[in-house]
C-alpha positions as YAML, in Angstrom:
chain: A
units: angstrom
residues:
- id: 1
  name: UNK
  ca: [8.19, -9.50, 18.72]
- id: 2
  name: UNK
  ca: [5.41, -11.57, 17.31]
- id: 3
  name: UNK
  ca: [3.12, -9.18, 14.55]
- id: 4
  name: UNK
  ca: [0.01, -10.00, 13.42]
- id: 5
  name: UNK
  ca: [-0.14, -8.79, 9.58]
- id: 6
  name: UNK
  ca: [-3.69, -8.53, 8.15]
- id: 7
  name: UNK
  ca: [-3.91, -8.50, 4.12]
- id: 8
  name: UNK
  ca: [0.22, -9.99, 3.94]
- id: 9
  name: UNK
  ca: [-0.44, -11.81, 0.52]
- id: 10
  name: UNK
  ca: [-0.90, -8.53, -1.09]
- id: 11
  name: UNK
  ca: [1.66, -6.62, -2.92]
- id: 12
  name: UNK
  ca: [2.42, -4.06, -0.18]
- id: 13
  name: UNK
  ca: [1.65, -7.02, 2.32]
- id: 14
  name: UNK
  ca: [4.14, -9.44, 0.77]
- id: 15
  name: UNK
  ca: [7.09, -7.07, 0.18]
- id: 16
  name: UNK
  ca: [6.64, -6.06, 4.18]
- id: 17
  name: UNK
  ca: [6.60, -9.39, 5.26]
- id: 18
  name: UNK
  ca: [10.07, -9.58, 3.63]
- id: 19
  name: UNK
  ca: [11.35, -7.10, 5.74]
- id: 20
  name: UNK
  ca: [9.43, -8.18, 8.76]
- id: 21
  name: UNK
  ca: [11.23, -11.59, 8.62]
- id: 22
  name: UNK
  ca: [14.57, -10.60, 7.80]
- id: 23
  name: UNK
  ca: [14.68, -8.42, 11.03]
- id: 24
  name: UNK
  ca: [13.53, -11.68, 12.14]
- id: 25
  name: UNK
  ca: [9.89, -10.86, 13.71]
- id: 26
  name: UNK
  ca: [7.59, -13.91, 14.60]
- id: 27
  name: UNK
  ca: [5.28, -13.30, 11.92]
- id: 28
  name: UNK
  ca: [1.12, -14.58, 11.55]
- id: 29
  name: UNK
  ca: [-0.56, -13.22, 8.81]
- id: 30
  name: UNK
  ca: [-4.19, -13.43, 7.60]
- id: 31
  name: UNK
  ca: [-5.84, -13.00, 4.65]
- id: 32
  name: UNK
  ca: [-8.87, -13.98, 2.53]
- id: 33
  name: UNK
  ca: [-6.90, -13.90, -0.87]
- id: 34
  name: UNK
  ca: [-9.49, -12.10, -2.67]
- id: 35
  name: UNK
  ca: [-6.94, -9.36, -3.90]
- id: 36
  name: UNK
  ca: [-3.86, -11.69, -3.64]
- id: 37
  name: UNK
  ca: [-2.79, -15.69, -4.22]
- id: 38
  name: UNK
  ca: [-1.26, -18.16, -1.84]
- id: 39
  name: UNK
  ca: [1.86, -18.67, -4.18]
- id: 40
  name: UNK
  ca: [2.92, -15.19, -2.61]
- id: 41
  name: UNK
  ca: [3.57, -16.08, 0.11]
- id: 42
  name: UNK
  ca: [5.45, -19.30, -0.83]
- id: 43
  name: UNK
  ca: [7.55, -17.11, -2.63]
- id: 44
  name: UNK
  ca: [8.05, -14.56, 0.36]
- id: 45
  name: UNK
  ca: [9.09, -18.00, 2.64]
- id: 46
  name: UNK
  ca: [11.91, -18.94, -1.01]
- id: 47
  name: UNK
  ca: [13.05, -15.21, -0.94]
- id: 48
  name: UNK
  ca: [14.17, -15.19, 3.38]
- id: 49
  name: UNK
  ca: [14.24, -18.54, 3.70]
- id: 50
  name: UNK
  ca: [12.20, -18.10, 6.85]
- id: 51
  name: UNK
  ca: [8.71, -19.82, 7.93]
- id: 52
  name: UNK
  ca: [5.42, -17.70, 9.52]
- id: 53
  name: UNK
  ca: [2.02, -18.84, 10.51]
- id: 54
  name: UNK
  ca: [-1.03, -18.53, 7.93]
- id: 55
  name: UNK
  ca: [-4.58, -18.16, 8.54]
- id: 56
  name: UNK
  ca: [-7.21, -17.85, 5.60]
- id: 57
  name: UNK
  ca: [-9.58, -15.79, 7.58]
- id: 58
  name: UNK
  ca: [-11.69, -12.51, 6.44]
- id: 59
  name: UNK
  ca: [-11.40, -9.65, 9.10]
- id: 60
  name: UNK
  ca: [-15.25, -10.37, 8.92]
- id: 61
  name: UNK
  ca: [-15.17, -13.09, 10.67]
- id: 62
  name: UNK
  ca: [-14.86, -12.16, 14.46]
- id: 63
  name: UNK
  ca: [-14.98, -15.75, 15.48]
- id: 64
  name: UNK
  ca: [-11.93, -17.12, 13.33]
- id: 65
  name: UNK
  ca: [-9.97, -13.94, 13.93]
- id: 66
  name: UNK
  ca: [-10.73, -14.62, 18.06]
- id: 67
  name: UNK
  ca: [-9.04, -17.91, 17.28]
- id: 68
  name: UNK
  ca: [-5.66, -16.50, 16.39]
- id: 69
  name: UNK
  ca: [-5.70, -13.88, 19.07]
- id: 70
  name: UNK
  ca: [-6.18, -16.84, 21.37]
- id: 71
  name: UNK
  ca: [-3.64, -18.97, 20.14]
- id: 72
  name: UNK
  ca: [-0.70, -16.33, 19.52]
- id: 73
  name: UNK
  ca: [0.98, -14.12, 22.26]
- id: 74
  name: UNK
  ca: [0.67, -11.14, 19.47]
- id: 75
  name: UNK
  ca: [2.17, -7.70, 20.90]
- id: 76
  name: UNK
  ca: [1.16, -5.43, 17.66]
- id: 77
  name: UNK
  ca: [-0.67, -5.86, 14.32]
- id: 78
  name: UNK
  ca: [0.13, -4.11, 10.90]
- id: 79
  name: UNK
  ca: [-3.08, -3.50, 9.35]
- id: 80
  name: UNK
  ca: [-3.43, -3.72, 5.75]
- id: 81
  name: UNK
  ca: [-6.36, -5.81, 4.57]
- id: 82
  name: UNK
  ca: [-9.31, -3.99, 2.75]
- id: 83
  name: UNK
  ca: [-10.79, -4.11, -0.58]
- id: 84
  name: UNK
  ca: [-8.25, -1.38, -2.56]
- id: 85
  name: UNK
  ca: [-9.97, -0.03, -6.15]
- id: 86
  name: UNK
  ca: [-10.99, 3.76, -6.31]
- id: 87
  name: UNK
  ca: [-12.82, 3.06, -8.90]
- id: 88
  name: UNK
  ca: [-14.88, -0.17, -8.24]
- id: 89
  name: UNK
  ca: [-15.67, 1.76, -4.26]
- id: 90
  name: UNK
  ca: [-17.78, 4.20, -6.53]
- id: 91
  name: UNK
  ca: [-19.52, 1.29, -7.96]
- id: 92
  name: UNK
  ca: [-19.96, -0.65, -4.83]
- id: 93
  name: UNK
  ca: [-20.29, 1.87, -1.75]
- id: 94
  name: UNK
  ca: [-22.07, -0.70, 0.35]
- id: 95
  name: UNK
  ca: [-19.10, -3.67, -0.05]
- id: 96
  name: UNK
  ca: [-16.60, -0.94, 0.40]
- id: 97
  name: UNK
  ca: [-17.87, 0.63, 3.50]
- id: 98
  name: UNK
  ca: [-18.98, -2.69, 5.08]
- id: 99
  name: UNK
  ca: [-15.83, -4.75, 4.50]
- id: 100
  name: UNK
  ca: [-13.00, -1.80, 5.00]
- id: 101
  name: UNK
  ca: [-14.76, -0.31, 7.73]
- id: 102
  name: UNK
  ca: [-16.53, -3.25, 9.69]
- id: 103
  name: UNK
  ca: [-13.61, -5.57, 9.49]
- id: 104
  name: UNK
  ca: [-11.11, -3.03, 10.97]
- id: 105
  name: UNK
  ca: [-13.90, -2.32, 13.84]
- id: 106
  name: UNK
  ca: [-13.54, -6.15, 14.63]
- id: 107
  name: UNK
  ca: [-9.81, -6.47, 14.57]
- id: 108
  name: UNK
  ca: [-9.55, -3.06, 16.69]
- id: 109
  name: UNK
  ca: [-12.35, -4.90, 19.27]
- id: 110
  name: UNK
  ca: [-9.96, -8.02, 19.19]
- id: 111
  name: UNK
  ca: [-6.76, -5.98, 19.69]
- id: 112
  name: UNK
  ca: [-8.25, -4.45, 22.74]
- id: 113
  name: UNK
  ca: [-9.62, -7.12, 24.27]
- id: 114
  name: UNK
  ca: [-6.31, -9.09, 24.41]
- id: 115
  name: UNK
  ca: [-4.31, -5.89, 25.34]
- id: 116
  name: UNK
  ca: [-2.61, -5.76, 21.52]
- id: 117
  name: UNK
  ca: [-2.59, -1.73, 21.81]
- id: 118
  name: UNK
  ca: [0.61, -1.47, 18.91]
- id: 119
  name: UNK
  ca: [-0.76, -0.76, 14.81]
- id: 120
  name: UNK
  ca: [0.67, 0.65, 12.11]
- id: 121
  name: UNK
  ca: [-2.63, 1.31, 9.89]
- id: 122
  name: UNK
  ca: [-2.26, 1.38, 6.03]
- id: 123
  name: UNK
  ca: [-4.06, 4.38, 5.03]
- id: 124
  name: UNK
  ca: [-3.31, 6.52, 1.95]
- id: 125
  name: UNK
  ca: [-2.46, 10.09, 0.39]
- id: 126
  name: UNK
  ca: [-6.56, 10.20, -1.18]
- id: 127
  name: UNK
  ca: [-7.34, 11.53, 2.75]
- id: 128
  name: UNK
  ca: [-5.98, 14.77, 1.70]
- id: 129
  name: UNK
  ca: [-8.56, 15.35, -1.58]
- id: 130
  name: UNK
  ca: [-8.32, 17.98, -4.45]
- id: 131
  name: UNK
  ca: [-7.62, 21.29, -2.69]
- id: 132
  name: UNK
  ca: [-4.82, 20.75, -1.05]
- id: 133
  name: UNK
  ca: [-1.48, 22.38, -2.37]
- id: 134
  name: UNK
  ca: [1.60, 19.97, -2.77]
- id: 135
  name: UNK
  ca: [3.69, 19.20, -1.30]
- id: 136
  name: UNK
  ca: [1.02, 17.34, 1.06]
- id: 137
  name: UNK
  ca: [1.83, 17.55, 4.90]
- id: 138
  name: UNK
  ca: [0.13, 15.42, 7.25]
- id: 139
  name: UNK
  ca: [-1.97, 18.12, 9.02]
- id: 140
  name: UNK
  ca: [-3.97, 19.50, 6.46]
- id: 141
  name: UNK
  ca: [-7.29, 19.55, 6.29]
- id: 142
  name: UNK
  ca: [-8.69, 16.01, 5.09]
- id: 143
  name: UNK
  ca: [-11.30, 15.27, 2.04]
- id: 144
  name: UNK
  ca: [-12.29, 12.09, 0.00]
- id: 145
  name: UNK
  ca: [-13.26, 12.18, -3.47]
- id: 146
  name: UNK
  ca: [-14.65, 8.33, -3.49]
- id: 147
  name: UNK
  ca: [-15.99, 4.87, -0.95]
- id: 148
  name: UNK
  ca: [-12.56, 3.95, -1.29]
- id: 149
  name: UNK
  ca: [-10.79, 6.94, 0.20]
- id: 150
  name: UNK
  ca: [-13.65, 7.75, 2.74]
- id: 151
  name: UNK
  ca: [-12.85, 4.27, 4.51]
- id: 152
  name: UNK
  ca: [-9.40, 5.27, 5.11]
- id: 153
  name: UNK
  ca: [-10.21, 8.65, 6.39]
- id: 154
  name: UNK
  ca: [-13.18, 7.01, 8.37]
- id: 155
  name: UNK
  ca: [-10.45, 4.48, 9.83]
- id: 156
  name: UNK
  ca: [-8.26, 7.21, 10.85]
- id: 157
  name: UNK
  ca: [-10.73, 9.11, 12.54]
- id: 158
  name: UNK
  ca: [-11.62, 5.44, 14.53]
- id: 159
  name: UNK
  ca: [-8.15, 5.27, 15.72]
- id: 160
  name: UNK
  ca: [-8.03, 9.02, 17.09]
- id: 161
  name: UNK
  ca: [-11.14, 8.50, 18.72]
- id: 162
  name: UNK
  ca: [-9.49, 5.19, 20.08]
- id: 163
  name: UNK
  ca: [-6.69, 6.71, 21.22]
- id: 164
  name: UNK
  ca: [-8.74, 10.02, 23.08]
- id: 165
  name: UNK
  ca: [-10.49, 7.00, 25.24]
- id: 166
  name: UNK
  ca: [-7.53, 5.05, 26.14]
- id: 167
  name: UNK
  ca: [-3.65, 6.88, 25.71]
- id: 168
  name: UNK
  ca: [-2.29, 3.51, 25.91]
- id: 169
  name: UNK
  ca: [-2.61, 3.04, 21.95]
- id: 170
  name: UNK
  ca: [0.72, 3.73, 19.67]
- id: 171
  name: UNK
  ca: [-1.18, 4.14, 16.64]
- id: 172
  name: UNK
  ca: [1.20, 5.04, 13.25]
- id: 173
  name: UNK
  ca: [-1.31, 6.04, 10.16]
- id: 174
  name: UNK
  ca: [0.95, 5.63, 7.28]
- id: 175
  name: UNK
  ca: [-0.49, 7.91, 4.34]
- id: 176
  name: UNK
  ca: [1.09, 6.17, 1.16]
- id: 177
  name: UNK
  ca: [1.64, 7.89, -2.21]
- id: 178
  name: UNK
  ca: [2.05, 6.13, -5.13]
- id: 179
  name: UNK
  ca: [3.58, 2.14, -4.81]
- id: 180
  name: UNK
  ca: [5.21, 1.04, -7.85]
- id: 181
  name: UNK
  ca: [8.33, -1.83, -8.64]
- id: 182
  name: UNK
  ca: [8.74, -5.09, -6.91]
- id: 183
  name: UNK
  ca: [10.91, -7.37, -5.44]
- id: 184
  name: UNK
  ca: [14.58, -7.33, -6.83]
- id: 185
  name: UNK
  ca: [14.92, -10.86, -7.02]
- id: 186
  name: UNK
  ca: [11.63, -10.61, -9.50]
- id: 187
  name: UNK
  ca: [9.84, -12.99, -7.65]
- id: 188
  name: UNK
  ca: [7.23, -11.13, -6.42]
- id: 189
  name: UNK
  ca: [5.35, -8.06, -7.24]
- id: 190
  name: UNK
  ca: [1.85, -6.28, -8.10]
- id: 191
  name: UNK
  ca: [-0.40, -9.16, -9.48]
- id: 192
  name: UNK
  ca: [-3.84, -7.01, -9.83]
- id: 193
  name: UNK
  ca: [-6.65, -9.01, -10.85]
- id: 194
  name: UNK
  ca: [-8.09, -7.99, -14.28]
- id: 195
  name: UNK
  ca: [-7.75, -4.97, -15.87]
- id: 196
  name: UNK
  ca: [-5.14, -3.09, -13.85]
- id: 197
  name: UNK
  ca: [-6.04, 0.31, -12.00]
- id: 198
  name: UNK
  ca: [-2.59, 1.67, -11.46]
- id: 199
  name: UNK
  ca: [-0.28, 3.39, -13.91]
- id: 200
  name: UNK
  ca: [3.23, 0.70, -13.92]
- id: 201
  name: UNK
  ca: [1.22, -2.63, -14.21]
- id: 202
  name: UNK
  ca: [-0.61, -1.50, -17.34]
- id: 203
  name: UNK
  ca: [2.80, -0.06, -18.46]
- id: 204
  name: UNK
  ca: [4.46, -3.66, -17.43]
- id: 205
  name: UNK
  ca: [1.14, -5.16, -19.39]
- id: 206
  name: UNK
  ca: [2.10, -3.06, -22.57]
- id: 207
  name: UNK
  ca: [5.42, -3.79, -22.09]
- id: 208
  name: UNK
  ca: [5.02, -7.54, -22.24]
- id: 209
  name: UNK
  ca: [2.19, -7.89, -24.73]
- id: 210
  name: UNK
  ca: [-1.11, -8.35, -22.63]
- id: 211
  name: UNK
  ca: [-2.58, -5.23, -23.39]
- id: 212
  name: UNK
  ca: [-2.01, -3.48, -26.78]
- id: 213
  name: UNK
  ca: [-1.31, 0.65, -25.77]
- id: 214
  name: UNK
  ca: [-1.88, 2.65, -22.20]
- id: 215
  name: UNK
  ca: [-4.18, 5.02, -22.33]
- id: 216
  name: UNK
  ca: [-3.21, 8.10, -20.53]
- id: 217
  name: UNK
  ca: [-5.90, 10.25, -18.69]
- id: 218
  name: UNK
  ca: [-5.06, 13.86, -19.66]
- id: 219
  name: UNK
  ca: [-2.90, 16.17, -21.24]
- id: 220
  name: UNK
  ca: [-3.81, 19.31, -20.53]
- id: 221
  name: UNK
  ca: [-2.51, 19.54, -16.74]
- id: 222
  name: UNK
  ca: [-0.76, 22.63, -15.64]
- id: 223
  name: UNK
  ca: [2.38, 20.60, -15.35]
- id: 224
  name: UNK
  ca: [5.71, 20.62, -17.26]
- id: 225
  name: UNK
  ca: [4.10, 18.37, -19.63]
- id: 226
  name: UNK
  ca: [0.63, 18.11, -19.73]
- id: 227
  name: UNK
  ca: [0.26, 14.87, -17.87]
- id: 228
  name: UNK
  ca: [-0.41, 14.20, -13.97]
- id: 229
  name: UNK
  ca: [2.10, 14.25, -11.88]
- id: 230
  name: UNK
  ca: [2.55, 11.79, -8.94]
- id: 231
  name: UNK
  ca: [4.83, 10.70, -5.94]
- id: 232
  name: UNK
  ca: [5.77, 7.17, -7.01]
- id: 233
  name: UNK
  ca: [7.91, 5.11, -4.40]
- id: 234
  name: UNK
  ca: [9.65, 1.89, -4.90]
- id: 235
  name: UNK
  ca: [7.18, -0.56, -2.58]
- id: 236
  name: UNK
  ca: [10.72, -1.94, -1.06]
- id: 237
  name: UNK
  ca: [11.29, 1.67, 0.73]
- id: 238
  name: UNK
  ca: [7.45, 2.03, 1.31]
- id: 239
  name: UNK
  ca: [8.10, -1.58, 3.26]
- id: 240
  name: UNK
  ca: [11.05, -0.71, 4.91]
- id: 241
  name: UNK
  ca: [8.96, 2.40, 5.99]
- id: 242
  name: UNK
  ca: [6.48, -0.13, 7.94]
- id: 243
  name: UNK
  ca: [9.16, -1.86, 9.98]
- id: 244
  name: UNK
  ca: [10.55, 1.53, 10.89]
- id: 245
  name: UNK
  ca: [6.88, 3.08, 12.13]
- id: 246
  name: UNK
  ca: [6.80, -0.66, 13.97]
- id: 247
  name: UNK
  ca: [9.68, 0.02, 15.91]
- id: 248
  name: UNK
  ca: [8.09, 3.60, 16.44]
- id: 249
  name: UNK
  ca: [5.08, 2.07, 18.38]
- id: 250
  name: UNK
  ca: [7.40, 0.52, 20.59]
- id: 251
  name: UNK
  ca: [9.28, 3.60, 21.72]
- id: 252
  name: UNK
  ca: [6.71, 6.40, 21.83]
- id: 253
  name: UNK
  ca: [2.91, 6.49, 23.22]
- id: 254
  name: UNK
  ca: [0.47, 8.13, 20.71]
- id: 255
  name: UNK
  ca: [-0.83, 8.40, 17.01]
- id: 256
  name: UNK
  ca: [0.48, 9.91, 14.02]
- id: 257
  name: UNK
  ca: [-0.18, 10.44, 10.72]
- id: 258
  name: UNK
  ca: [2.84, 10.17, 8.41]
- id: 259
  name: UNK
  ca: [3.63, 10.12, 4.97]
- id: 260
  name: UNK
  ca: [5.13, 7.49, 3.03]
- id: 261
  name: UNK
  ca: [6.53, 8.82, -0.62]
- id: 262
  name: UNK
  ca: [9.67, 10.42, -2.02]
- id: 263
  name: UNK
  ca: [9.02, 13.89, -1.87]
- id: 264
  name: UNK
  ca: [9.18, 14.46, -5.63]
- id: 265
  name: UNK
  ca: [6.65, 14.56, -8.19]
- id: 266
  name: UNK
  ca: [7.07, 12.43, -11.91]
- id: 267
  name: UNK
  ca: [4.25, 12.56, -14.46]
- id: 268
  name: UNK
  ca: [2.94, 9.79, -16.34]
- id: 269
  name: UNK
  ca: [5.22, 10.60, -19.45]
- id: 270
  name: UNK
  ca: [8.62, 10.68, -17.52]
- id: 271
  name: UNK
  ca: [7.39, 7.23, -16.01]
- id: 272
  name: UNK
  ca: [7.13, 6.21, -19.25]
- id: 273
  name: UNK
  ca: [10.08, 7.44, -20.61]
- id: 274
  name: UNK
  ca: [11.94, 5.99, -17.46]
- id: 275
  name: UNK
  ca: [10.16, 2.62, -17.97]
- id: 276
  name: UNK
  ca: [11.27, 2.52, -21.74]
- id: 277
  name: UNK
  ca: [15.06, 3.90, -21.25]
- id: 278
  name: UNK
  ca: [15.79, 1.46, -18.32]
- id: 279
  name: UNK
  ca: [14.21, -1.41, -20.03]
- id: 280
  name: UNK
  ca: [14.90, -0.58, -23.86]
- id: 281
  name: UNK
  ca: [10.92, -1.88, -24.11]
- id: 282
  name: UNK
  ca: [8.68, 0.31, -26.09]
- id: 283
  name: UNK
  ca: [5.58, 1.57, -24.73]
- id: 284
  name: UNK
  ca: [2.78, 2.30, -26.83]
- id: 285
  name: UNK
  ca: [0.27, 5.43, -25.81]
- id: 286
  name: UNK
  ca: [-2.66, 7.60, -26.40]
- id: 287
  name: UNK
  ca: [-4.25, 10.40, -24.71]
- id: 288
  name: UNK
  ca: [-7.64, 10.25, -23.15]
- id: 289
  name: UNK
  ca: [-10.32, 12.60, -21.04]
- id: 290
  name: UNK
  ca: [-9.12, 13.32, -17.82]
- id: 291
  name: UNK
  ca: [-10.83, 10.92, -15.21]
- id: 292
  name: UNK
  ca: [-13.03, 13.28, -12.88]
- id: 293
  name: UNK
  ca: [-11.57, 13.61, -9.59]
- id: 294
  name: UNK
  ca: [-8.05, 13.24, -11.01]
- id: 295
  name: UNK
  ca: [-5.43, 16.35, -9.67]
- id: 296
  name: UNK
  ca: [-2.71, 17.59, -11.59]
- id: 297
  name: UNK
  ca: [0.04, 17.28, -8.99]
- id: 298
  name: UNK
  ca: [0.07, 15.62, -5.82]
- id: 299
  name: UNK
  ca: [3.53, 14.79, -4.00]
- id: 300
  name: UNK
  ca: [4.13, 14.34, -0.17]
- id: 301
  name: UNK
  ca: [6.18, 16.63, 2.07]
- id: 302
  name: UNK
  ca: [8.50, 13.59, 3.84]
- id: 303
  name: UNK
  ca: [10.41, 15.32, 6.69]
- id: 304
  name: UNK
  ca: [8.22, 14.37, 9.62]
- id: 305
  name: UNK
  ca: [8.93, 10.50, 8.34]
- id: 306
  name: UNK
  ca: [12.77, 11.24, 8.74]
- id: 307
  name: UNK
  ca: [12.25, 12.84, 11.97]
- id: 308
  name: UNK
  ca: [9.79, 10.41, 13.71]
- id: 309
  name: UNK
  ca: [10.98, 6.89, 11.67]
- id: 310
  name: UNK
  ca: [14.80, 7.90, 10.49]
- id: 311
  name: UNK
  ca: [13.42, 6.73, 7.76]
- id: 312
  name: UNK
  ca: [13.49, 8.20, 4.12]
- id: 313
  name: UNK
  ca: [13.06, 6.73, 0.29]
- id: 314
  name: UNK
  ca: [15.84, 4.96, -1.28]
- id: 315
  name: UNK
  ca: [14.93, 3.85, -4.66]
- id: 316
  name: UNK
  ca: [15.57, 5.77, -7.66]
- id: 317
  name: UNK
  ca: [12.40, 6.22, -10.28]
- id: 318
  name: UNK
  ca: [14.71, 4.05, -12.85]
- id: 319
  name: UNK
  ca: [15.24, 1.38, -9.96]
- id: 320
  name: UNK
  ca: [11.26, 1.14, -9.66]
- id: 321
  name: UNK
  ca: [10.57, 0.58, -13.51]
- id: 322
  name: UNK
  ca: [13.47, -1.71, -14.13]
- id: 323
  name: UNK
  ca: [12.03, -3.79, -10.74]
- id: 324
  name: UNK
  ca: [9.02, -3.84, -11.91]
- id: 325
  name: UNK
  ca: [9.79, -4.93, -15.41]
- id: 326
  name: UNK
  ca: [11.69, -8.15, -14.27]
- id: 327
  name: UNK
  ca: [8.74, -9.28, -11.95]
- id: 328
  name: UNK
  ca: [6.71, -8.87, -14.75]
- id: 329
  name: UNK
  ca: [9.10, -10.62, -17.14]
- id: 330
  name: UNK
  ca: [10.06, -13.10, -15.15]
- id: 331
  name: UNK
  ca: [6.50, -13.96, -14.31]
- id: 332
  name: UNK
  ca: [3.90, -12.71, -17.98]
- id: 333
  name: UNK
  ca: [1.47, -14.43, -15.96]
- id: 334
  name: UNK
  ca: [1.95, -12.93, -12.17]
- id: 335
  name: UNK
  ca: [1.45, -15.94, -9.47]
- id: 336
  name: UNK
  ca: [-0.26, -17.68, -11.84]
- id: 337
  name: UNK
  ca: [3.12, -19.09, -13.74]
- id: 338
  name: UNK
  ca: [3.08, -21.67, -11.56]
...
């Protein structure tokens, strides 16, 4: 099967392709590397010791992206190219909205007009909002908080609507919770640019000397120990999850959402605690105001993954810190080492 993979330089992009290639897919990815680096996927082609086809094209660009469609017999497309921070959406609305939302508008245009009518989406657990009572199952009632979360929710809703007006489409919608770790072979993993937004690069950041203490939003949750509780999953599984909702589309007509986590909840302390045990790496902290729209616990309800995808989370919580402490050892300066 030949997959187009939009966004595959990017840390859930990269680890996929892994998988992708060593079930040995025909693989073309594009990307525009603003949120990832070319030496990615250089390292993806050392780690299988397989070759794809690269194009540096923005899903903005309806004329490039034509080109590929033209030139490659591609029979489904995992879709996971957007711009990704929660926080920089509030700041930037239009960018958000424009680039998430117009560029997956031209890529579903594309994948209709050449008869491509197999996706896997990458959308996330923010669809489901603040009032909803973990553990999160997919048909609850959907709410965003922020730019960033409305695109996904807004992309969802564009792919139902898709699929009402032609039942041809098998459409997966993979809700992810919370990807942390990296490749084993420490090779490749989360490279964010700047300051990081997630919790286990600035921990691996700490941890290695960039950055001098995490700051931790909250302690006054109503959870065992003050701190927010999440559903972290090793990005290996959450890859591995792809390839199975993949071979989904090519069984069963339809869409579904489905969630992508581990079905249990850690807060930020037992991360850290995990990160520090499994790596014997200290981890300075201090407590800060909660950030507003920030829940106290939000974990996924995973059955309807094992039933549809026979597909469930591997990965233990110590595997994911002491993964993504040797990417980050192995490379203190991400894809830029080389």
């Amino acid at each position: 099967m030949t997959v187009l993979v939009t966004g595959g330089a990017g840390y859930i992009g990269s680890h996929t392709l892994i998988e992708l290639l060593d079930a040995s897919m025909d693989v073309v990815v594009v990307d525009n590397y603003i949120n990832s680096k070319p030496e990615a996927l250089n390292r993806v082609k050392g780690i299988t010791g397989k070759d794809f086809t690269f194009y540096e094209v923005d899903l903005l660009d309806e004329e490039g992206l034509e080109k590929v469609f033209k030139k490659h017999d591609i029979e489904a497309v995992i879709h996971f190219a957007g711009l990704k921070a929660v926080g920089e959406s509030v700041a930037l609305p239009l960018a958000y909205y424009h680039n998430n939302i117009t560029g997956s508008l031209i890529l579903f245009k594309l994948m209709d007009k050449y008869n491509v009518k197999k996706l896997v989406f990458s959308s996330s657990a923010t669809v489901y909002g603040l009032n909803n009572v973990s553990p999160l199952v997919e048909d609850l009632p959907l709410s965003t908080t922020n730019p960033y979360g409305t695109t996904k929710w807004m992309i969802e809703k564009i792919l139902q609507d898709i699929y009402q007006a032609d039942s041809t489409w098998q459409i997966v919608l993979l809700r992810y919770f919370n990807p942390i770790g990296a490749h084993e072979s420490g090779l490749i993993g989360e490279d964010p640019n700047g300051v990081p937004n997630n919790l286990m690069p600035y921990v691996t950041q700490v941890g290695i000397g960039k950055r001098n203490q995490l700051g931790i939003f909250g302690n006054d949750y109503d959870t065992p120990d003050g701190t927010g509780v999440r559903d972290y999953i090793h990005v290996v599984d959450l890859a591995k999850g792809h390839l199975s909702a993949l071979t989904y589309t090519t069984k069963q007509e339809g869409i579904e959402a489905i969630n992508l986590g581990t079905g249990k909840g850690h807060s930020v302390l037992e991360v850290i605690k995990t990160f520090e045990k499994a790596n014997n790496v200290k981890i300075p902290y201090t407590f800060q105001e909660r950030r507003p729209g920030d829940i106290g616990t939000c974990y996924a309800d995973v059955s309807k993954a094992k039933k549809l995808l026979s597909w469930e989370a591997k990965r233990s919580l110590e595997d994911m810190c002491r993964d993504a402490w040797h990417w980050q050892s192995t490379c203190p300066e991400g894809y830029l080492n080389d």
